[in-house]
Structure formats: structure tokens, C-alpha cells
N, C-alpha and C positions, 0 to 999 in steps of 0.2 A: 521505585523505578530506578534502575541502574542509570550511568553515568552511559554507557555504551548505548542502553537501548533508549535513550534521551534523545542521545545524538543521531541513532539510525530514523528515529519519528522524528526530526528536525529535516535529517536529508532527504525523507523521501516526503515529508508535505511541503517542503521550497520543490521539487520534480511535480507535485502533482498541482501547486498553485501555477507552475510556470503554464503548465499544459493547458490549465483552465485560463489563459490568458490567448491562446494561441485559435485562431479560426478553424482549423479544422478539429479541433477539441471539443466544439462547442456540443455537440450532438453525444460524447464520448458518455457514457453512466462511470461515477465512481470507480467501479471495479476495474475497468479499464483501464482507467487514469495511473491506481494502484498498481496495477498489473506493467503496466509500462514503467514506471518508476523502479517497479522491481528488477526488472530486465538490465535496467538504466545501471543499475547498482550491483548486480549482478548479486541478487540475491534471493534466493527460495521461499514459496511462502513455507516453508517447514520454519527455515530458520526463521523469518519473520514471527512466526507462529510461537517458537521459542521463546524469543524476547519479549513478548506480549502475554507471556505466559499462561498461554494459552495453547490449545492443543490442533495441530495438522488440520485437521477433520471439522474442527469448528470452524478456521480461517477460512478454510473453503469452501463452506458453506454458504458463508458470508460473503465474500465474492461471487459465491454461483448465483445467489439471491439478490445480488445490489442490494444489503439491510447490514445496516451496521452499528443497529439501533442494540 
């Protein structure tokens, strides 16, 4: 894992820990949470997708499914 895509999976699970602290979160699925974070950071799932090296089309899957397993 890169030094860059370390740090973008650090910023955005402190975004998605914060959210799972906050009340109206509480009902939120995963995907959401991520999805906000993304926005938060202003960043695509393509690129996210990229640095996980992994492909568009799988990440969004995996969002569309809430399954991250």
C-alpha cells in the first residue's frame, strides 16, 4: 500500500468514525457514511477505486450492496 493511499484510508475512516458518533448517523448503513466522507474530501469513488486497486465497477458494487466483505 502506498504512502498516499494510507493516508487517504486514514482521512476518510477518522470522516466515517466521526459520523458514527453523531445522532443522526446512527440509522446511516456503511455505504452512506463512506459516501459522505467521499463528498467530505472531495473525492470520486473512481479515484478511491484506484488507490485500492481495485476497479470502478467493483467499488460500486460494494456500495450499492452495503457488503464490504
Amino acid at each position: 500500500m502506498s504512502l498516499i493511499t494510507y493516508l487517504l484510508f486514514l482521512f476518510l475512516l477518522s470522516d466515517i468514525t466521526n459520523l458514527s458518533y453523531k445522532k443522526e448517523s446512527a440509522n446511516m448503513s456503511m455505504s452512506e457514511k463512506i459516501r459522505i466522507a467521499l463528498v467530505k474530501r472531495k473525492i470520486s469513488v473512481t479515484e478511491l477505486a484506484n488507490n485500492l486497486n481495485t476497479s470502478q465497477s467493483n467499488l460500486s458494487n460494494k456500495l450499492k450492496r452495503d457488503n464490504f466483505s
